[in-house]
C-alpha positions in Angstrom: 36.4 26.7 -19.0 39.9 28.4 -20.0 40.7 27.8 -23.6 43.7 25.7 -22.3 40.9 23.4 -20.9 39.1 23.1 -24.2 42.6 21.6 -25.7 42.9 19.6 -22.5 39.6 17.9 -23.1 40.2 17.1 -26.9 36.5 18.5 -27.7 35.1 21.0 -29.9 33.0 24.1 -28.5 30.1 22.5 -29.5 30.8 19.1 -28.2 31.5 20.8 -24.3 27.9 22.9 -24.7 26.7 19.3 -25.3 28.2 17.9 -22.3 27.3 20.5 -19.8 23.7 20.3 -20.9 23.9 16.6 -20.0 25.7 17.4 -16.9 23.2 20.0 -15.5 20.2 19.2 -17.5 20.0 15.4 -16.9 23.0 13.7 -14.2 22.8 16.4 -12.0 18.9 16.5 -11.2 18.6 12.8 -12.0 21.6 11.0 -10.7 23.2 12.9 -8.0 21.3 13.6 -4.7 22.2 13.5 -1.1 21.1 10.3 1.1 19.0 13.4 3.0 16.8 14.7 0.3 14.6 11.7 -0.1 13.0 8.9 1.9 12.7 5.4 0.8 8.6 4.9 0.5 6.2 2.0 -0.2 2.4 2.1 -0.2 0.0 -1.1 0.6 -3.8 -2.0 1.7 -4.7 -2.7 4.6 -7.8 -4.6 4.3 -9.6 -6.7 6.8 -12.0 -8.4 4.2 -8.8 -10.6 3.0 -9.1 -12.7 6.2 -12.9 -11.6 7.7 -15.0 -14.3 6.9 -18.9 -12.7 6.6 -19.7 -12.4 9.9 -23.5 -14.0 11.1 -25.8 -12.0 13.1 -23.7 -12.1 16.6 -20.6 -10.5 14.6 -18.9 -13.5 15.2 -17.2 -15.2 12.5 -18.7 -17.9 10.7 -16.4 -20.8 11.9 -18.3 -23.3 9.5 -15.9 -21.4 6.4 -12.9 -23.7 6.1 -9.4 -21.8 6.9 -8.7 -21.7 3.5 -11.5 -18.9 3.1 -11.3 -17.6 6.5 -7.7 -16.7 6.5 -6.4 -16.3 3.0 -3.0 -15.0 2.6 -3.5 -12.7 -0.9 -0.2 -13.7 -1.8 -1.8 -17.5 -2.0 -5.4 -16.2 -3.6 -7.4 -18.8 -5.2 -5.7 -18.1 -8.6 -2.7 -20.6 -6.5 -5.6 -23.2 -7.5 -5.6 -22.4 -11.4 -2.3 -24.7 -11.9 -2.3 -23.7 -15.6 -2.2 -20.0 -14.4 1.4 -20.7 -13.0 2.8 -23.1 -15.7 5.5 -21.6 -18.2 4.9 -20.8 -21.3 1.2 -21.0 -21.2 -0.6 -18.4 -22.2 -4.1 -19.6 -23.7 -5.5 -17.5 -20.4 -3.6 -14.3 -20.4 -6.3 -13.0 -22.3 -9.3 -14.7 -20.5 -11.5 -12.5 -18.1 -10.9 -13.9 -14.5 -14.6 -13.8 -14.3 -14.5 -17.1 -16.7 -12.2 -18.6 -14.7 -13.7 -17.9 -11.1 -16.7 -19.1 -12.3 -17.0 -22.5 -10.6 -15.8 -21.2 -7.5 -19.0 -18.8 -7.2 -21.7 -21.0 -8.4 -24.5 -21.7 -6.5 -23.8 -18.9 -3.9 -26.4 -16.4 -3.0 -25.7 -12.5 -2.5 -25.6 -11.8 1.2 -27.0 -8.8 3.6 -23.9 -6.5 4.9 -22.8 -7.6 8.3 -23.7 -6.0 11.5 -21.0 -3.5 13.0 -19.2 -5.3 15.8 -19.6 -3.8 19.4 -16.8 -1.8 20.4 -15.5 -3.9 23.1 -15.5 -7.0 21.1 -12.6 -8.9 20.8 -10.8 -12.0 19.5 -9.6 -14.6 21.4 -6.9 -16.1 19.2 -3.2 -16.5 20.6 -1.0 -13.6 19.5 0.5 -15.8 16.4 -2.7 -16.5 15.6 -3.0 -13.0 15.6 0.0 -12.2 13.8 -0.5 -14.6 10.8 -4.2 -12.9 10.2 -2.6 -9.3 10.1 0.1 -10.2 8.0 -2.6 -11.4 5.5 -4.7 -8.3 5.6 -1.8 -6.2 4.0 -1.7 -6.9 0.6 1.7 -8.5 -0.8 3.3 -7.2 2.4 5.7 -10.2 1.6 7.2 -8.3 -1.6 6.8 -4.8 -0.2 9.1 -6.5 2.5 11.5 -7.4 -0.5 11.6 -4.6 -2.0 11.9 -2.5 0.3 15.1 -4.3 1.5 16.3 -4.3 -2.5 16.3 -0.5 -2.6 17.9 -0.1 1.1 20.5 -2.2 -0.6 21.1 -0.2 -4.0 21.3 3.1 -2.2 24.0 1.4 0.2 22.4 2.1 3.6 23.3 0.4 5.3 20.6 -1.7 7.5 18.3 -3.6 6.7 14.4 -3.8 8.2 13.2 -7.4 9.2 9.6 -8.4 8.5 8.7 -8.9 12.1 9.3 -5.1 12.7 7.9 -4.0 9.7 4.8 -6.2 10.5 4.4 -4.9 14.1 5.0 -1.3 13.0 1.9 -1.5 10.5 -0.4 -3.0 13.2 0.4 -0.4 15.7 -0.3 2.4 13.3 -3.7 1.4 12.2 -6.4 3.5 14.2 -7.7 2.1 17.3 -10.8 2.7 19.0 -9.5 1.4 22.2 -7.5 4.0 23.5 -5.8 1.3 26.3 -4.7 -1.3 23.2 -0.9 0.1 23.2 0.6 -3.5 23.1 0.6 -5.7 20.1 -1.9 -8.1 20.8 -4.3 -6.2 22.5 -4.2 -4.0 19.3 -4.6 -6.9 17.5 -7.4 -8.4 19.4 -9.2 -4.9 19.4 -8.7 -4.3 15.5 -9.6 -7.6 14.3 -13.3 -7.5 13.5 -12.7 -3.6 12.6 -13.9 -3.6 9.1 -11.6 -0.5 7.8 -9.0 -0.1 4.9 -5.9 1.9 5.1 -3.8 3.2 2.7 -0.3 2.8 5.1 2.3 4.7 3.8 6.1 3.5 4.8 8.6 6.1 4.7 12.5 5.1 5.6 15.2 8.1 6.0 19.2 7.5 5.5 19.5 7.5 9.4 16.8 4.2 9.8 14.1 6.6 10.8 10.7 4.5 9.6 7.7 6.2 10.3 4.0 4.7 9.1 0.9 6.7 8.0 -2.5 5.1 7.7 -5.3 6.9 5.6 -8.2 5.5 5.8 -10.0 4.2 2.7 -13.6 4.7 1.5 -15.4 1.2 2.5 -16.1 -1.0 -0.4 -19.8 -0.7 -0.5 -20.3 -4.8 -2.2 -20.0 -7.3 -0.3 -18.8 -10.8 -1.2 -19.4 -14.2 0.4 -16.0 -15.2 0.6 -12.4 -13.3 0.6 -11.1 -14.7 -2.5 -14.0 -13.5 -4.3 -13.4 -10.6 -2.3 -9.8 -10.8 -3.7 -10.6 -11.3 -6.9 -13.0 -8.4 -7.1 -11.3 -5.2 -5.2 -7.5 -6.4 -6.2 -8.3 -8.1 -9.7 -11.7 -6.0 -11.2 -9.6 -4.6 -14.0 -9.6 -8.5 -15.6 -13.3 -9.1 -15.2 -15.5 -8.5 -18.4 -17.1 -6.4 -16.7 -14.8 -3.6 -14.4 -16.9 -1.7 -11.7 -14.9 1.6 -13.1 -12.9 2.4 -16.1 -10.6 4.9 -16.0 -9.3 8.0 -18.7 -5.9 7.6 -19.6 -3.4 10.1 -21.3 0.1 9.8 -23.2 2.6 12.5 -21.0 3.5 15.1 -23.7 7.5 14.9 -22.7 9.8 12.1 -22.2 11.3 11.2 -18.8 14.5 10.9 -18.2 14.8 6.8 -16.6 16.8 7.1 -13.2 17.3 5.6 -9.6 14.3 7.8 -8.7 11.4 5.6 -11.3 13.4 2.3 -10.9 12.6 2.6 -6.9 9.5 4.0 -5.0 10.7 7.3 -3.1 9.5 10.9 -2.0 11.9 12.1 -4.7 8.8 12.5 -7.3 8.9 16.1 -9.0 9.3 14.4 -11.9 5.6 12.8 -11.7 4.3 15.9 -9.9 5.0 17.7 -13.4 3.5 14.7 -15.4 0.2 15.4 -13.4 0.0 18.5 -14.0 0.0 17.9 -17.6 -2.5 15.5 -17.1 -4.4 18.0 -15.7 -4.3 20.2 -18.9 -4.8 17.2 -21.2 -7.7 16.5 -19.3 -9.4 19.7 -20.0 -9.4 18.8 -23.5 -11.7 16.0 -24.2 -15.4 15.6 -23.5 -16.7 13.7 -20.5 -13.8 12.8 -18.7 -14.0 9.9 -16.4 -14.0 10.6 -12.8 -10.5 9.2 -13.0 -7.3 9.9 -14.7 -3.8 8.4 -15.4 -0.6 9.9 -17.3 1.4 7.0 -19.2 5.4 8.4 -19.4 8.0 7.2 -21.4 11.6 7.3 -21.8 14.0 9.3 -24.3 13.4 6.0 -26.7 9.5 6.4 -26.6 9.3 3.3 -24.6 6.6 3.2 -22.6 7.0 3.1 -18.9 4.6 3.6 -16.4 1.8 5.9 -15.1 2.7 8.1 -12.2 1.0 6.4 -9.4 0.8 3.0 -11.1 2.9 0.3 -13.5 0.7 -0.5 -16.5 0.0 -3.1 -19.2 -1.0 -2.8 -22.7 -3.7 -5.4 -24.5 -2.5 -6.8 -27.3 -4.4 -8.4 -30.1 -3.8 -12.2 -29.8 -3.4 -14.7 -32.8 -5.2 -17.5 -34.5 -3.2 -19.8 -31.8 -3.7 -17.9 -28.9 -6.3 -15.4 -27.7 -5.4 -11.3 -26.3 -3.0 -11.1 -23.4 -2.0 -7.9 -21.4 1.7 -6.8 -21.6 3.8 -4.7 -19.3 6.9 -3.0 -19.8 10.3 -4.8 -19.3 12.1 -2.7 -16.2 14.6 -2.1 -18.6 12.9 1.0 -19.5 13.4 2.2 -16.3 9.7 1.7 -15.1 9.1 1.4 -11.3 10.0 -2.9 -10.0 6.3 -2.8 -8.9 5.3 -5.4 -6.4 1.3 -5.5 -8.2 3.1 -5.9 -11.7 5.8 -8.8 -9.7 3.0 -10.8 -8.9 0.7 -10.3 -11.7 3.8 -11.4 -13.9 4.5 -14.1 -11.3 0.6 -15.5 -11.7 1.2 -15.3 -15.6 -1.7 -12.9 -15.9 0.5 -10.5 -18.1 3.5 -10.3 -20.1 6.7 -8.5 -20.7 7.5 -6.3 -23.8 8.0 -3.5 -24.8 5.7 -0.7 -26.5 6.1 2.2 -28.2 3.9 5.0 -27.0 4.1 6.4 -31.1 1.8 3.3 -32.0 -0.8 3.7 -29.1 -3.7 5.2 -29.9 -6.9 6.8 -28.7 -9.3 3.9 -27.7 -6.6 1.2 -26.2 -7.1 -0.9 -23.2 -4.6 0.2 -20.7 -4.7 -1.8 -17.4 -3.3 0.1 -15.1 -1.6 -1.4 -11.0 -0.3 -0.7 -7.9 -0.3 -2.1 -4.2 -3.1 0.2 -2.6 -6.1 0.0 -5.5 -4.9 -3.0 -7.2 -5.6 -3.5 -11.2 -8.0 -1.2 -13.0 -9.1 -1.5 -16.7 -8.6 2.3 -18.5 -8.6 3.6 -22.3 -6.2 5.8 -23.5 -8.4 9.4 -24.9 -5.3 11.2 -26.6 -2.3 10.0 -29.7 0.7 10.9 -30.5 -0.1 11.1 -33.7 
């Protein structure tokens, strides 16, 4: 910049250094991008246990289990029964493990032997809405990946929109399929249904409309549950029991993040949390017997906390006389990731909004960390930043 510049501008030497840092060092890499670099991306579960009733030694299912059971829709999970969960301003059960509350709904019920593999060939016989309904259930929250997905088409202006039926048939058809002649939707359907696998699907959207869908399969669950809401409540909600089947390490990031379009919205633009694992990595190496699993909680240039790279979180705070613990997330605000695990959790009143300061976390606290593939997990934070 010519010195005639510099008078042009009305700012010191100093001042323009300043403003080129910001430029290059933050906009730039964080604000300006071509429609072309990136894809729009959601993960989900695909998980046949939501709507598999235990199957009886034909590998039929049990048609004695009422609808309700059979064919639960996650998004209307037997916590829809807990009125008290859903009412506003009431918070006596934020802090209550699930397990309490769940309680009555598994008395009385005996553990049961794992089902027999279903013949290859084996198929159901329901219509194809029938159908339809089923699969729609077995992708968990598909109904606010749907949303959101449509919400970030929307704020990077491009300009389509993808409707649920397509989104739902897409899914289907890329799930696996023993049954090499099951290319239509219903057949698919009819072949997959008493296929007891879990997916992570991957949906990836370009600029141009392009969707394509990846299935990885998941390792199978190896506890079985008599019904799918206990089911539910187990694989999707563990992290509230009193007693999780895993607790996870989890460590405060070393460097704040710069909040942006790209940890608001879910895309393959992700250096940014590629770096913060890697740090992870190295913060790993320094304590003594690491859990087999590991989280990196960032934060923003205020030291607000954020998120974890693969996951929203929320922080247990210490309740009062009046009221007992309760679980808080961080506002969106702070430019954490509109989760569709922390939506509903926040919807069900299971956890709260606030924010926290990662400078007055330290080594011990219960982190539960969520997101729409492995659903909540309890963790404890094993560094400080002070």
């Amino acid at each position: 910049m010519t010195s005639a510049d510099h008078e042009e501008s009305g700012l010191s030497e100093m001042q323009l250094q300043i403003s080129e840092i910001v430029q290059h060092g933050v906009i730039d890499p964080n604000f300006k991008f071509k429609d072309s670099e990136f894809e729009i991306l959601s993960t989900l579960r695909y998980d046949p246990k939501f709507t598999l009733a235990n199957r009886g030694a034909t590998g039929i299912a049990d048609n004695t289990i009422s609808g309700a059971q059979s064919d639960l829709d996650p998004q209307l999970s037997m916590l829809d029964l807990h009125e008290s969960l859903n009412e506003p301003g009431n918070s006596h059960n934020n802090g209550a493990p699930l397990f309490q509350l769940f309680q009555e709904l598994q008395k009385g019920i005996l553990p049961i032997s794992p089902p027999p593999e279903p013949e290859n060939e084996l198929r159901s016989d329901k219509t194809e809405q029938e159908l339809l309904k089923i699969f729609y259930s077995r992708f968990l929250l598909l109904g606010e990946h749907y949303q959101r997905l449509n919400l970030t088409l929307d704020y990077f202006h491009w300009e389509f929109d993808i409707p649920i039926e397509l989104l739902l048939e897409k899914l289907i058809l890329a799930i696996p399929c023993p049954v090499e002649s099951a290319t239509d939707l219903r057949s698919r359907m009819q072949s997959l249904y008493y296929l007891d696998k879990r997916y992570k699907m991957r949906i990836l959207v370009s600029h141009i409309g392009k969707m394509r869908i990846e299935a990885h399969e998941l390792p199978p669950n190896p506890v079985f549950f008599p019904t799918t809401s206990q089911y539910f409540v187990n694989t999707v909600l563990g992290g509230f029991l009193s007693q999780p089947s895993e607790i996870w390490d989890v460590f405060i990031d070393t460097q704040p993040m710069t909040a942006s379009p790209f940890t608001t919205f879910k895309t393959t633009r992700r250096d940014h949390y590629n770096a913060a694992r890697v740090r992870m990595t190295e913060l790993r190496g320094t304590v003594n017997d690491p859990a087999a699993k590991s989280e990196i909680l960032v934060y923003n240039s205020s030291f607000e906390l954020m998120e974890g790279s693969i996951t929203n979180v929320a922080v247990l705070r210490q309740g009062t006389a009046q009221s007992s613990s309760f679980y808080q997330t961080p506002y969106l605000s702070t430019g954490c990731l509109c989760g569709v695990t922390r939506y509903y959790l926040l919807k069900k009143n299971l956890i709260n909004e606030g924010n926290t300061d990662v400078r007055d976390l330290n080594i011990g606290d219960e982190i539960l960390l969520f997101n729409g593939v492995m659903g909540c997990v309890r963790a404890v934070i094993r560094n400080s930043m002070n």
